[in-house]
C-alpha positions, 0 to 999 in steps of 0.5 A, spaced: 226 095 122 222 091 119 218 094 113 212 092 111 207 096 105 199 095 105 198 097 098 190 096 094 191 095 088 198 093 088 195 089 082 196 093 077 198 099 074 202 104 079 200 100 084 204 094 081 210 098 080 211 101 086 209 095 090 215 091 086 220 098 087 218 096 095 220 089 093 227 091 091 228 095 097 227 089 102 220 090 104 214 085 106 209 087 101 201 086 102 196 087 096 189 088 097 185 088 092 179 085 088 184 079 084 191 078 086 197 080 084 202 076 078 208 078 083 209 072 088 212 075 092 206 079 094 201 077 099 194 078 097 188 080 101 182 079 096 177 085 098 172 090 094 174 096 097 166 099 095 163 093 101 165 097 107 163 090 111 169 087 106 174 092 107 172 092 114 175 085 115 181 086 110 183 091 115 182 087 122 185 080 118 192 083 115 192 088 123 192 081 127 198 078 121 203 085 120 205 090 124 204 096 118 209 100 118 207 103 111 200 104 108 198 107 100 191 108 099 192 107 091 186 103 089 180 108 086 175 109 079 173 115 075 166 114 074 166 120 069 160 123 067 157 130 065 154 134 071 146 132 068 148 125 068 151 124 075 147 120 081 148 121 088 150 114 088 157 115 085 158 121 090 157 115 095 161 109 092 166 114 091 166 117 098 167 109 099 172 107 096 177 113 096 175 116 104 172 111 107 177 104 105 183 108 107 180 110 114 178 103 117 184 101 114 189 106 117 184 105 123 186 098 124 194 099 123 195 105 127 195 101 134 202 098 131 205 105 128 203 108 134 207 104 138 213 103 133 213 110 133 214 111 126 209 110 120 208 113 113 201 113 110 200 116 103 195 117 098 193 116 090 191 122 089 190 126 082 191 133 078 183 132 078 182 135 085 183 142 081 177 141 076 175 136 069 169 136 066 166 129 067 169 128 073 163 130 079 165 123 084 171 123 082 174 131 083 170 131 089 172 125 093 179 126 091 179 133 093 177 130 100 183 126 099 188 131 101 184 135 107 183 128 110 191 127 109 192 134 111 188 133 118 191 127 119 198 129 118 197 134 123 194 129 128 199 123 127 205 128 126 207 126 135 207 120 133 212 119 127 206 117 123 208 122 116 201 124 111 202 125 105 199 125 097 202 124 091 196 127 085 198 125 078 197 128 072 194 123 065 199 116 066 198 111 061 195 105 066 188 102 065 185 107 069 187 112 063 185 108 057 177 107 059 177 114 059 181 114 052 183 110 047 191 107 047 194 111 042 189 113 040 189 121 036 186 123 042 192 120 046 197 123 043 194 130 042 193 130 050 201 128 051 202 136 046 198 140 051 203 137 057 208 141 059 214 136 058 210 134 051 208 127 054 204 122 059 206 119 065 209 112 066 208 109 072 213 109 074 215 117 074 209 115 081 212 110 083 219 115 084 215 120 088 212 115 092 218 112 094 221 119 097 215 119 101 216 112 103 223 112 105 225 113 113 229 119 113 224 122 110 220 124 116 221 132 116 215 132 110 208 132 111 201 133 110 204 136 103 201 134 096 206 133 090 203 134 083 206 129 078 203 132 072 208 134 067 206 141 069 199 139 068 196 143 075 200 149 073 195 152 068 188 148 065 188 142 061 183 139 058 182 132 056 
């Protein structure tokens, strides 16, 4: 079988990673994002996943090409801001980017799963959904992550389609340091209040992501694995 990956954001970050560990594993690997992957063996699909028009033609432009077997919705944004601060428009652009993207995105790739009878679709998902402060749009949406997941894992299971998520803990990726400094005090005190005494690395995703990729691993859905150095276990405050 011909395995071919749609993930956005694979430009960088987790993304970038787990899309070169696919690479090395024989896949067709598809990029959509707002700039293009520096991995010339990825295939770009310039899209801004916040213009529901856009993502819609990124989604019927790559089903037309590929025949998907693998989609990982790993693009998002935090937006932070304290409770008095927060617009219903954050709300909105998030529900955008983290719901809406990777429904018409699965939506156009189905077809083709469907009839292979095999597909894995997998979420980026966050420790967030339990709850941090400034994190209104961002705990929400990601929160909706996982009972969209676990709706469509039970409605695609018949079809060999698994729906699972992957919630991480603090990484040290981009995302991360908007929020606070690289190595930075902060940073460092942060990585002692985890459990296993550090932060994440992409790839310590990209490994939990590559369980739920692989083909033999059909018996697990709808399921949400933390990957948070212990962080979901009790509170953690950044």
């Amino acid at each position: 079988m011909t395995l071919t990956a749609v993930i956005t954001g694979a430009n960088k970050g987790i993304g970038a990673d787990l899309a070169g560990c696919l690479l090395d594993r024989g896949y067709r690997v598809i990029n959509i994002s707002r700039t293009t992957s520096d991995n010339p063996s990825i295939h770009n699909v310039l899209c801004d996943l916040l213009d529901a028009s856009a993502t819609a033609e990124a989604a019927a432009e790559i089903a037309a090409a590929h025949e998907v077997t693998h989609f990982i919705h790993n693009a998002g944004l935090i937006w932070p801001n304290l409770v008095e601060e927060v617009r219903p428009e954050d709300l909105a652009g998030l529900t955008q980017l983290h719901l809406a993207a990777p429904l018409t995105l699965l939506q156009a790739f189905l077809p083709a799963m469907k009839a292979r009878q095999f597909g894995r679709v997998l979420f980026n998902g966050s420790r967030a959904a339990l709850g941090v402060p400034t994190r209104t749009a961002y705990s929400a949406t990601k929160a909706g992550i996982i009972g969209m997941a676990r709706t469509w894992a039970l409605e695609l299971a018949a079809h060999g389609i698994t729906v699972n998520v992957v919630a991480p803990g603090p990484v040290r990726t981009d995302n991360f340091w908007s929020i606070i400094e690289k190595d930075s005090d902060q940073e460092a005190a942060l990585a002692k209040r985890i459990p296993v005494g550090r932060l994440g690395e992409t790839r310590d995703i990209s490994n939990a992501f590559l369980y739920f990729c692989d083909p033999e691993n059909g018996f697990v859905t709808g399921q949400t694995l933390y990957v948070c150095g212990g962080a979901s276990i009790g509170t953690l405050q950044l």
